[in-house]
TIGUNU-835147 format. One record per residue (C-alpha): residue in one letter; x, y, z. Coordinates in steps of 0.5 Angstrom, whole numbers, plus 500, padded with zeros to 3 digits. Each point is the difference from the previous one (the first is absolute). Layout:
# TIGUNU-835147
aXYZ/...
# end
This chain:
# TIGUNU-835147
x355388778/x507503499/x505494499/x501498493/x502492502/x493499503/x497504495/x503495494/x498494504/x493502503/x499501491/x503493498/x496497506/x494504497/x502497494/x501492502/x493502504/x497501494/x503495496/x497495505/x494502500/x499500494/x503492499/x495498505/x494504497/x503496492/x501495504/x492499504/x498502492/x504495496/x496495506/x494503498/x501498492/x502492503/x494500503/x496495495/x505494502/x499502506/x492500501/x501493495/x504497506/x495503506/x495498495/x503492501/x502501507/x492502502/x497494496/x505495502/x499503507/x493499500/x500494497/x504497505/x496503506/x493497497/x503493497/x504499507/x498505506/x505504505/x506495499/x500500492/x500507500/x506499506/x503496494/x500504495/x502506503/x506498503/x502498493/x498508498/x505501506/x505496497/x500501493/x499508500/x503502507/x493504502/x494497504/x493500497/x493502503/x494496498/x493505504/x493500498/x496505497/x500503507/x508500501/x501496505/x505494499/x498493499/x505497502/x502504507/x493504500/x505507501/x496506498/x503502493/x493504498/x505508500/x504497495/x494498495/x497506501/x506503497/x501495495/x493501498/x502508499/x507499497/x505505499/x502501492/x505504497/x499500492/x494495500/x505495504/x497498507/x507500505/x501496507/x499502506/x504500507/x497496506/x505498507/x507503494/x497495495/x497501494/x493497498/x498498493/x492497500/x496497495/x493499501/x496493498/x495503493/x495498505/x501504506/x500494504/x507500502/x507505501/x508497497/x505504506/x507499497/x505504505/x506501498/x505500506/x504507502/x507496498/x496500494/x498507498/x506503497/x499495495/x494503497/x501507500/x508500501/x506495500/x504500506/x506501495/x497507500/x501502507/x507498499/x501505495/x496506503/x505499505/x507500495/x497506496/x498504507/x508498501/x503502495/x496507500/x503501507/x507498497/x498506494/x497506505/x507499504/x504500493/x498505497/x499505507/x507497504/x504505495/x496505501/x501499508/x506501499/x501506497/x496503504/x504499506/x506502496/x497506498/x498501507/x507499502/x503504493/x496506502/x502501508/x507501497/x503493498/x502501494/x503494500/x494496501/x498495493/x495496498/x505495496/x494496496/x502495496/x494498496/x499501493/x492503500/x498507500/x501500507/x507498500/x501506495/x496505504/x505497506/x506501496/x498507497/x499502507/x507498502/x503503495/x497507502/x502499507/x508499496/x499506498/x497505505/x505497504/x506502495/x496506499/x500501507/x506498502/x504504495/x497506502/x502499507/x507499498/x499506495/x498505506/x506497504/x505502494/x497507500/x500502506/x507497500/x502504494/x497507503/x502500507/x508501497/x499506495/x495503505/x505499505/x505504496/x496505498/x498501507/x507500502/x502504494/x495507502/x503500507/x506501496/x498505496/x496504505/x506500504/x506501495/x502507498/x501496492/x493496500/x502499492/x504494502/x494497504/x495502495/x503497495/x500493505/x492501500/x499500493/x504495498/x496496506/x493503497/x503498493/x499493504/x494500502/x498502493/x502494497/x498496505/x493502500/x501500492/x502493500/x494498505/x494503495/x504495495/x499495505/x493501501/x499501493/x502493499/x498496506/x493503496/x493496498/x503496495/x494500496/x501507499/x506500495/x500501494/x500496495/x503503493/x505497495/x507503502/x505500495/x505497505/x507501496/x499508499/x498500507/x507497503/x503505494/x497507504/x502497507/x507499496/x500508498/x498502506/x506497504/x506500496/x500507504/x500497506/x505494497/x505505497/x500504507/x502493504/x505499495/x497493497/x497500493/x493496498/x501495494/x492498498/x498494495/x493499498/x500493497/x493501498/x494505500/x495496505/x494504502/x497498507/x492503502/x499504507/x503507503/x505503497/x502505506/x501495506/x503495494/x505507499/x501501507/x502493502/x505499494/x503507502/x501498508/x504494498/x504504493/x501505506/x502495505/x505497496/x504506498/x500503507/x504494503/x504499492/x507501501/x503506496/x503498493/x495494500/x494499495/x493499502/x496495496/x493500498/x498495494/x492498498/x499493497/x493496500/x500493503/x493499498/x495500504/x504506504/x504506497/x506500504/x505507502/x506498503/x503506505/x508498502/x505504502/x508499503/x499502508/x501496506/x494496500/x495498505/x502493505/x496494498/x496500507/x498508497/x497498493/x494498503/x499506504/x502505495/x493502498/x497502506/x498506503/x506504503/x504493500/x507503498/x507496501/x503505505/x508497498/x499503493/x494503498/x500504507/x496506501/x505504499/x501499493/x493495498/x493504501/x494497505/x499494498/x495501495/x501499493/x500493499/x495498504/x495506496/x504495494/x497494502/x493501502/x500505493/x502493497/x496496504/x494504498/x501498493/x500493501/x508500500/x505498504/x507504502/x506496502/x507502502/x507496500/x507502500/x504498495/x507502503/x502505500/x493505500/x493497500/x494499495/x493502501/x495497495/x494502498/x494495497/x495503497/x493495496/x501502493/x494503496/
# end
């Protein structure tokens, strides 16, 4: 049996089984434990019976078993040492030959079942005569089980139904939804709104399904923007080698090919950034990292750069904070946005660089003065090979990749990277949780 609804209902039923037949068992011995009030009013019966019969004949014996009928709501048998009915002359000599051997449990003697009636006997201390009291088949149940019973095993094998589909019915679905999420639905969820241990198990798989698809979805479109970004340079390298082959002076030619080649070196670069970014996130390295000396080398670095454009940087350190994880990407990702920043600065301007903790984060705040990005822009700034192609063209701009290497590097500490203009020029802040 392979299905887990029918497994967990045939165990309940089993059980409820079980159950039921141990009621009946303690309930055939709880009869067995009364049986001295009951031999006491066999007894009675017997003697009255008899009397009956000797003082009146057949119609006393009539009119004592009818009030027997009428007073217990079961019929008595008086029959002679033989078995045979004193009354109707009808052969009861089977069911005395099993009084005389009765089956007992414990010591305790039980009834027997003639015609779906149970027989409870005495016979007279002389052997003379035997007392049948036969207690109708409507009457059964009150000797071993109450009818009240058969209602509640019937409730409980119910309610077992109702439990085997609530706890199979979630996984029904999520089978099917991972039938559908592995032929190539990405889309496909389970959407559970239980609390229990299933429903976190449908929510866990949810948020991996998210997750593949993004994943997936990202590198769709991160192969689509490569295969962009290298068909132009190959093109032209292609375009410039012709050239060169054909032209007298191939130093012009040549160098096209290596400004072309330059590209291509950066762009293969930056994507190794990327790659090194988008990595496992468990594989980052968690060291405590004295940010403020981190910013201040990242400052020194490119005042050469600030100084080349004609701007210059202004850095302020408020505090001192210290953040715990990779000081490489931490490195790389400050310097794509301090670098980005002086490329589009206007000469005569000042970059601004200032490090303050607002607990729990330590933040640095990265501005200049250049023309800024259009509002509908700011959310899109930080993905891959997005560039805002009326100001930061790719003529004075790089790829596209230096603040999405940024963000994912943050993300990746458990940070956040967020961008606003401030008119003029724009402003990159950088969140960091605080050791």
């Amino acid at each position: 049996m392979r299905s887990l609804f029918a497994k967990i209902l045939l165990w309940f039923l089993a059980t409820v089984g079980v159950t039921f037949v141990g009621v009946i068992a303690i309930s055939t011995l709880n009869f067995a434990s009364r049986q001295l009030p009951i031999s006491r009013l066999l007894s009675f019966q017997l003697a009255e019976a008899r009397h009956a019969y000797e003082a009146g004949g057949r119609e006393g014996l009539g009119i004592f078993l009818q009030r027997v009928r009428e007073g217990a709501e079961a019929d008595g048998v008086l029959t002679d040492s033989n078995g045979r009915d004193v009354l109707t002359g009808q052969d009861w000599s089977e069911v005395v030959q099993k009084a005389r051997r009765p089956f007992s449990i414990f010591g305790r003697s039980l009834p027997f079942f003639r015609r779906n009636r149970a027989v409870l006997p005495r016979g007279a201390p002389d052997g003379k005569y035997w007392w049948l009291l036969l207690i109708p088949q409507q009457n059964i149940a009150f000797w071993l089980i109450a009818p009240q019973s058969l209602w509640i095993l019937l409730a409980v094998i119910l309610l077992c139904y109702a439990l085997a589909l609530n706890l199979t019915s979630p996984l029904r679905k999520l089978q099917k939804t991972l039938e559908r999420f592995g032929q190539g639905d990405f889309a496909a969820r389970v959407g559970s709104k239980r609390r229990d241990e299933l429903g976190q198990l449908t929510r866990t798989f949810d948020q991996m399904a998210q997750r593949i698809q993004t994943l997936l979805d990202a590198e769709r479109r991160l192969l689509l923007d490569i295969s962009h970004e290298l068909r132009s340079p190959l093109a032209r390298l292609g375009v410039a080698i012709e050239l060169a082959r054909g032209h007298e002076s191939p130093e012009l030619q040549l160098n096209r090919i290596e400004r072309e080649a330059e590209r291509l070196n950066a762009l293969v670069s930056e994507l190794l950034q990327v790659t090194r970014a988008e990595g496992d996130p468990t594989s980052l390295k968690r060291e405590p990292i004295a940010l403020h000396e981190l910013i201040e080398r990242i400052v020194d670095d490119c005042r050469i750069e600030a100084e080349a454009q004609g701007c210059e940087i202004n850095y302020q350190a408020a505090s001192r904070p210290t953040v715990l994880g990779d000081a490489e990407l931490l490195r790389r990702a400050a310097e794509n946005i301090l670098r980005n920043a002086i490329r589009y600065s206007p000469s005569k301007s000042e970059v601004g660089v200032s490090l303050y903790l607002q607990k729990p984060w330590a933040c640095v705040v990265i501005s200049d003065c250049g023309p800024g990005v259009p509002e509908v822009a700011l959310g899109r700034i930080f993905e891959p090979f997005y560039r805002v192609e009326t100001d930061r063209d790719r003529n004075s701009g790089g790829v596209g990749l230096g603040l999405s290497i940024a963000r994912r590097a943050v993300e990746l500490h458990g940070g956040h990277l967020r961008a606003v203009n401030q008119n003029p020029g724009l402003r990159v802040q950088m969140d960091l949780p605080a050791a």
